[in-house]
C-alpha positions in Angstrom: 183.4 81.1 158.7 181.2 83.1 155.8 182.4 80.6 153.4 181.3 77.6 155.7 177.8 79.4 156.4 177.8 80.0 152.4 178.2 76.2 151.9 176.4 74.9 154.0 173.4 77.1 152.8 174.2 76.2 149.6 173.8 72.4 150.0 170.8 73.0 152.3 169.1 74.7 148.6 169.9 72.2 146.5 168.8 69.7 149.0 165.4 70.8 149.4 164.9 72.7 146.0 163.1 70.2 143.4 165.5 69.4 140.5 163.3 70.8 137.8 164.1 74.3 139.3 167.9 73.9 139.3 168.2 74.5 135.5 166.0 74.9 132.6 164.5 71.1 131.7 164.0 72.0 128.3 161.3 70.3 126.3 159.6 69.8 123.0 156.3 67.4 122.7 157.3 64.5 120.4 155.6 65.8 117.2 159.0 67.8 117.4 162.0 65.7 116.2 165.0 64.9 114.0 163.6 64.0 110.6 160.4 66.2 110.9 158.6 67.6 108.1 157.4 71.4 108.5 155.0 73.3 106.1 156.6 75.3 103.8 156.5 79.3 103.2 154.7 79.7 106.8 154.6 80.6 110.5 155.4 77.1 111.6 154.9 76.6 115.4 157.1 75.5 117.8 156.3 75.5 121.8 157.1 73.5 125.0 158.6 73.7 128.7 161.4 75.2 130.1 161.6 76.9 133.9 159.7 79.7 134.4 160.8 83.3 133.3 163.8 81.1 131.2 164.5 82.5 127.5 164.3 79.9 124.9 165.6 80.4 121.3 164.8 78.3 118.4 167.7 78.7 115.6 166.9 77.3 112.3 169.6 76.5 109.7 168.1 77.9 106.4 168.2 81.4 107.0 170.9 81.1 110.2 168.2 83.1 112.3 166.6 82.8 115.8 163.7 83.2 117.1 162.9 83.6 120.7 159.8 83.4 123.5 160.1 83.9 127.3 158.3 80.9 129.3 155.5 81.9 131.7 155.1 81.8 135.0 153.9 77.5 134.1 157.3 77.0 131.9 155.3 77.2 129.0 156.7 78.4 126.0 155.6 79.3 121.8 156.9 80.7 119.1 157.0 80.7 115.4 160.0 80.5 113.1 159.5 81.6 109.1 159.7 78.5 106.7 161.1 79.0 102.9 160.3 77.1 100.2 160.3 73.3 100.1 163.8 71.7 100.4 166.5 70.1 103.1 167.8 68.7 104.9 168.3 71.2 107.3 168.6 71.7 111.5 166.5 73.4 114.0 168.3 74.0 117.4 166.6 75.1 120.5 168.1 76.4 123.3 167.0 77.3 127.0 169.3 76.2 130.0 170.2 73.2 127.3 170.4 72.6 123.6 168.2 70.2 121.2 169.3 69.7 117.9 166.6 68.4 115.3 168.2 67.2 112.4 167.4 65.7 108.8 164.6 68.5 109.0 162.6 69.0 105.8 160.4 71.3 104.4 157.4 70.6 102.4 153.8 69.7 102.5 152.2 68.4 105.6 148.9 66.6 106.1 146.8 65.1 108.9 145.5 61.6 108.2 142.4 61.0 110.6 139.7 58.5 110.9 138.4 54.8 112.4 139.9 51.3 110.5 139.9 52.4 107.0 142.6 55.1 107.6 144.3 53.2 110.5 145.0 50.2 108.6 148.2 49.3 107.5 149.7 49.1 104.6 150.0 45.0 105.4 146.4 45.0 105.6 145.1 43.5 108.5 144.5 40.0 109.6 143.2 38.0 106.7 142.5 41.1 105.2 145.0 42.2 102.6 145.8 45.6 101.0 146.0 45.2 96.8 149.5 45.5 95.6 150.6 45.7 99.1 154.1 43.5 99.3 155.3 45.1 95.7 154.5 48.8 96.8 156.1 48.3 100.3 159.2 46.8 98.6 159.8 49.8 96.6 158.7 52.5 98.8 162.3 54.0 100.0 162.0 57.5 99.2 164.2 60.4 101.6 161.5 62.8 100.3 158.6 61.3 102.5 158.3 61.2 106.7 155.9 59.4 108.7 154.5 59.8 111.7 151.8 57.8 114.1 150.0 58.9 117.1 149.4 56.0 119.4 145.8 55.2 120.5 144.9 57.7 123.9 142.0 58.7 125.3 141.7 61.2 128.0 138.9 63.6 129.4 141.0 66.5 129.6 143.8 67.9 126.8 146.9 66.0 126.8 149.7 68.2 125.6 152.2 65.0 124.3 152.5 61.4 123.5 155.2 58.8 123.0 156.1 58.5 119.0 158.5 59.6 116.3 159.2 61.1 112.7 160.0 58.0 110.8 162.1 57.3 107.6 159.8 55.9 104.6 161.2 53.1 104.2 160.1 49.4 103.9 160.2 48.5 107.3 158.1 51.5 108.6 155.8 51.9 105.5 154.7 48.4 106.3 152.9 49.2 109.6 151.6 52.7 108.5 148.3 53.9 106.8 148.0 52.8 103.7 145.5 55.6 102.3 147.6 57.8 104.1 150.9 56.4 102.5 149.1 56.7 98.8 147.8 59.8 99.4 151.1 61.2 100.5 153.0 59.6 97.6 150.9 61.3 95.1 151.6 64.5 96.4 155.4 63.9 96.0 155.6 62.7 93.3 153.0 65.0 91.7 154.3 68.1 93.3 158.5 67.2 93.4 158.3 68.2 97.5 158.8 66.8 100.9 155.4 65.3 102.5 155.0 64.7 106.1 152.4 62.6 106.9 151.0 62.6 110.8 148.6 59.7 111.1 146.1 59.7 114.4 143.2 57.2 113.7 141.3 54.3 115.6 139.3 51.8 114.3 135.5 51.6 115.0 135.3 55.0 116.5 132.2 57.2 115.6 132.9 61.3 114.8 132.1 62.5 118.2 135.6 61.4 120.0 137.6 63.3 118.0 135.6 66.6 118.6 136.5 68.7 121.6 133.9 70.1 124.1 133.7 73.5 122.6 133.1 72.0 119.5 130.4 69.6 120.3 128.9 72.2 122.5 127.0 73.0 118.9 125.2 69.7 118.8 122.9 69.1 121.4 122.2 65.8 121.3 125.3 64.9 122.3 125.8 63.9 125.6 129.6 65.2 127.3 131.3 62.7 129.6 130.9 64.0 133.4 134.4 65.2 134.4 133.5 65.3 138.0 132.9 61.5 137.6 135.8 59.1 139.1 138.5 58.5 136.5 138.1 55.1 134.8 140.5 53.2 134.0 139.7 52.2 130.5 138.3 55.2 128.9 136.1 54.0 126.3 137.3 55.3 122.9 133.5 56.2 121.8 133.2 59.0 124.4 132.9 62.4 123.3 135.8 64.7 123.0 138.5 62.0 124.4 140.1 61.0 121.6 140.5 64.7 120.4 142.0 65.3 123.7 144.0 62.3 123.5 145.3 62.1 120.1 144.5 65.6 118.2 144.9 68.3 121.2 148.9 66.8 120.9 149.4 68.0 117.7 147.3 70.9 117.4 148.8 73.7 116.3 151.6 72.0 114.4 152.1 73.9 110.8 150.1 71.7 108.5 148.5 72.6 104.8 145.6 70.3 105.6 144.1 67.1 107.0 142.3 64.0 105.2 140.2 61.8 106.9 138.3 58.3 106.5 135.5 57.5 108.5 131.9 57.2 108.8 130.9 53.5 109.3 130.8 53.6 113.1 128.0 56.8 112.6 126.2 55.3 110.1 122.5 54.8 111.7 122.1 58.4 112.2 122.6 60.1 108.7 121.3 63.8 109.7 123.2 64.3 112.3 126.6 63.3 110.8 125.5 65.8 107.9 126.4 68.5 110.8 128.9 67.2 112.7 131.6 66.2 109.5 132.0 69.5 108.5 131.6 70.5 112.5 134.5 68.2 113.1 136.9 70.2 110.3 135.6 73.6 111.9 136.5 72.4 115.2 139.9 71.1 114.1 140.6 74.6 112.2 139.9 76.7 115.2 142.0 74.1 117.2 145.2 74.5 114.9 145.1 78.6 114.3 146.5 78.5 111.4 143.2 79.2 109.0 140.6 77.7 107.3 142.8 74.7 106.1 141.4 72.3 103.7 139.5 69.2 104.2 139.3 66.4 102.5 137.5 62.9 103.4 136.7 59.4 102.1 133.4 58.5 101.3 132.3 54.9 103.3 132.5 52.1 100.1 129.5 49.8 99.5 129.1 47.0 102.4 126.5 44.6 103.3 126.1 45.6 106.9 123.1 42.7 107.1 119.4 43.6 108.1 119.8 45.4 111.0 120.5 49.2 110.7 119.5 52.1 108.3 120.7 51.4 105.1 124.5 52.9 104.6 123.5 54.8 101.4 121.9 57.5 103.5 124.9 58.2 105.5 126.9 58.7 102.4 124.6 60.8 100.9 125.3 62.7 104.1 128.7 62.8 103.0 127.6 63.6 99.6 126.1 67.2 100.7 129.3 67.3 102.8 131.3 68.7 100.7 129.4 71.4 99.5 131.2 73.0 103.1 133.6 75.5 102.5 137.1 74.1 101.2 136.1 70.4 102.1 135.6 67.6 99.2 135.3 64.2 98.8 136.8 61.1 97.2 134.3 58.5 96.0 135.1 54.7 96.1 131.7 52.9 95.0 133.4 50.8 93.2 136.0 49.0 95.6 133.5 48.3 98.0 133.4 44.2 99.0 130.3 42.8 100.3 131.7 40.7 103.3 134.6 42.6 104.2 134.3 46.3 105.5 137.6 47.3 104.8 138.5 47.0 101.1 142.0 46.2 99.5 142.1 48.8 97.2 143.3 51.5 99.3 144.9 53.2 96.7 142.2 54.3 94.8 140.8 56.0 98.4 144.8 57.2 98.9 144.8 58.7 94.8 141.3 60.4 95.0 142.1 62.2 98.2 145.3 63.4 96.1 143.3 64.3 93.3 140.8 66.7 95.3 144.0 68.4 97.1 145.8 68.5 93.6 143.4 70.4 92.8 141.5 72.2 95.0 144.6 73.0 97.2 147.7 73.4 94.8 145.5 74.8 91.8 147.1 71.5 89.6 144.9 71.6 86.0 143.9 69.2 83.6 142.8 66.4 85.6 139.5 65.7 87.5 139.0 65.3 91.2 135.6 64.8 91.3 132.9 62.0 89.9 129.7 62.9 88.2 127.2 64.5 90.6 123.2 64.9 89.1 122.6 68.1 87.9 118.8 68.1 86.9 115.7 65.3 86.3 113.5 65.6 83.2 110.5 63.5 83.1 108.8 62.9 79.5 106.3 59.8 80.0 107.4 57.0 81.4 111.1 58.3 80.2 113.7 59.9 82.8 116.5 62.2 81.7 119.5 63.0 84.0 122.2 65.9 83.5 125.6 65.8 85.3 127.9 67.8 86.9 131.4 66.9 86.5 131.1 65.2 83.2 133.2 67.7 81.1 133.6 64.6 79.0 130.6 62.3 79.5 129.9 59.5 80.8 131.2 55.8 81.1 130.3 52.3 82.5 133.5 50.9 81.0 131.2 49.0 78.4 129.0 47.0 81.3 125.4 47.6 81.4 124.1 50.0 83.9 122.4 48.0 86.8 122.3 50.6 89.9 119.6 52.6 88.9 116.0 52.3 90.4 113.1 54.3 89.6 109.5 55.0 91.5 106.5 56.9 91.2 104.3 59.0 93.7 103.6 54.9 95.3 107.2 55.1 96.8 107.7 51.6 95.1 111.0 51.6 93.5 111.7 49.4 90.5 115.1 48.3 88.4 115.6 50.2 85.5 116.8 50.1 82.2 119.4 52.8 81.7 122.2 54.1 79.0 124.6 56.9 78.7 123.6 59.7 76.0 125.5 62.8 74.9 123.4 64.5 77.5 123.8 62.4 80.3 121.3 59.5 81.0 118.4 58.0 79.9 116.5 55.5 82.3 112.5 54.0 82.4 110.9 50.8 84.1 107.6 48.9 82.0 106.5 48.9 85.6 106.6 52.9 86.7 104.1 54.8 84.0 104.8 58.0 85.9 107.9 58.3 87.3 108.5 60.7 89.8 112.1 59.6 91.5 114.9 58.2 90.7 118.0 56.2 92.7 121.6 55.1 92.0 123.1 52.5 93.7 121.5 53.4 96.8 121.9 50.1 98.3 124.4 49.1 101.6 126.1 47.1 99.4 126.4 47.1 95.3 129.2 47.4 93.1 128.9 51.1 91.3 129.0 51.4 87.5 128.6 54.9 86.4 131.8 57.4 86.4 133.1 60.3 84.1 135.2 59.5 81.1 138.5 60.3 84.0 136.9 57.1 85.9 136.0 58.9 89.3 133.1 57.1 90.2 129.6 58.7 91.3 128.4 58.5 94.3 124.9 57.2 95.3 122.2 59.5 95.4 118.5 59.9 94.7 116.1 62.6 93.7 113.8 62.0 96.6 113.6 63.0 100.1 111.7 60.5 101.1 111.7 59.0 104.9 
């Protein structure tokens, strides 16, 4: 008769006791998974569900050791696992009421690739608009020694915790639909450093800045306006509202051990200059105290030359707010004034944007010497007459125009009116005048939406606009 009662009570539990409860539903979000990269010689983060007040271990084959965290009274659970130095492939088993397995692990370098179209598109360029070299490179780009990763386009008013993708092989048929500066970027650091890269792309095209910073972070710029979550959910979230693409596509992978993040974008911000000043090196702040894992470097792309037409403020002031940018602690930026394209705003040559980015990580990050990361900056203005002298920064070397005639820079005096002007390159730096401007008082480079630079150190990083004025 007890045994009858016993069974009966049993069968009544399991009938009425939700499913979830009856064992430990294990989980991992998706940036977990076989053929993952993790950052080397680090804390690396793991964390996920199980049932509350279940023991989960995470076992990790290059030092045979586990590591283990108790869920809380939600099923959440974290903890950190030690990384050596670069190498696999290895496998990460976690346990908790069931077993994953992550294999074809490696351990390297890995990088967040962030931004609107210029990061987003793929290496087979979009429609009608092609990426240089793109069907060769694509052909050849098997390599073990590079993963790749893409989170899907979400946007949410409140922090999503997953989303639907997977650690790819680098090979030809997944290389064709990833970034392409993220790609070149990537494949610089391998082959430059002889280590694993994992690459984790999350961009959307035409996005501005303020999406893909969260609400404690915007909370620092009060012109921006937060969405009303007491409003009715919509159904089509626009992807220009504040903080939803950071909760959508960044809160995911937050936390995940990375060595830095690289990021392309700007065009969508560029009619208000001044305020993007803030909010670029806001947005890495905000990303840093996001991922917990220190002040992480930064690195962005610098919006090429464009003919945006008459409407709008003229693009040359928002990269001049990139520009003063990087003067932010352990941020920098790769200049590409010379693959701009007048009627198309996403130019072909992505490597160059991909190989610059490398440069300033090459260097600023992983201490590399020899090579420079950085174009010429102005250092100081000398006026003698009607005669301008400019000093550089970053010209170890001098300069260069590769032998065409310097045609960017324009020079004014205390009328505002700014003429053409004949300029050359001298051992000190350069030497510019206009018959029409007796005493010159300004000078600008290339500070134009759309015009093809022509000034770079002797390493051919180009300079970026600028001018010596701060005139409205």
């Amino acid at each position: 008769m007890k045994k009858l009662i016993l069974l009966l009570s049993t069968c009544l539990f399991l009938f009425f006791t939700p499913s979830g409860l009856l064992e430990a539903q294990l989980t991992l979000p998706s940036i977990f998974g076989d053929n993952m990269v993790l950052q080397q010689q680090t804390d690396a983060a793991f964390w996920g569900k199980a049932s509350p007040g279940a023991k989960v271990s995470v076992r990790t084959s290059w030092n045979g050791r586990s590591y283990s965290a108790m869920t809380d009274a939600n099923g959440n659970w974290k903890t950190k696992v030690s990384t050596p130095a670069a190498g696999g492939p290895y496998t990460v088993t976690v346990s908790g009421g069931k077993t994953i397995s992550f294999k074809n692990v490696l351990i390297g370098e890995v990088w967040v690739c962030s931004g609107q179209s210029n990061m987003e598109m793929p290496m087979k360029g979009y429609l009608n608009q092609p990426v240089l070299g793109s069907n060769e490179i694509i052909a050849s780009s098997s390599n073990d020694r590079i993963r790749l990763i893409t989170v899907p386009h979400a946007t949410s008013l409140t922090a999503m915790d997953n989303f639907t993708g997977t650690w790819e092989l680098c090979e030809p048929e997944n290389v064709v639909d990833f970034s392409a500066t993220a790609y070149f970027f990537g494949s610089s650091l391998n082959k430059l450093l002889n280590v694993p890269v994992g690459l984790i792309c999350t961009s959307w095209g035409g996005t501005r800045i303020e999406p893909w910073i969260n609400e404690e972070g915007l909370k620092n710029f009060d012109w921006v306006k937060l969405p009303d979550k007491s409003a009715p959910p919509q159904e089509n979230l626009s992807p220009q509202t504040p903080t939803v693409l950071f909760n959508g596509m960044i809160n995911p992978i937050a936390g995940y051990g990375i060595r830095g993040a690289i990021w392309y974008q700007g065009e969508s911000n560029r009619n208000e200059p001044k305020e993007y000043a803030k909010l670029l090196p806001g947005l890495a702040e905000n990303w840093r105290s996001a991922w917990r894992v220190g002040e992480f470097p930064f690195y962005y792309v610098q919006i090429a030359p464009y003919d945006y037409g008459s409407s709008g403020l003229n693009s040359a002031y928002l990269r001049e707010a990139q520009l003063n940018a990087a003067s932010a602690p352990n941020m920098g930026m790769a200049c590409v004034m010379d693959t701009g394209e007048k009627e198309c705003i996403h130019p072909a040559n992505k490597k160059a944007a991909g190989e610059r980015l490398a440069y300033q990580a090459l260097v600023k990050t992983y201490g590399k010497k020899g090579f420079a990361c950085e174009g010429p900056v102005v250092k100081d203005m000398k006026v003698e007459g009607q005669v301008v002298k400019l000093t550089f920064n970053n010209a170890p070397n001098g300069l260069t125009s590769f032998g065409k005639t310097l045609s960017c820079f324009e020079v004014a005096g205390a009328n505002k009116r700014f003429f053409p002007a004949v300029a050359f390159i001298t051992n000190q730096g350069i030497t510019l005048m206009s018959p029409f401007v007796n005493e010159p008082v300004a000078v600008r480079y290339a500070f134009r939406d759309f015009i093809v630079g022509d000034l770079f150190n002797t390493e051919g990083i180009p300079a970026s606009s600028f001018r010596t004025d701060d005139w409205e």
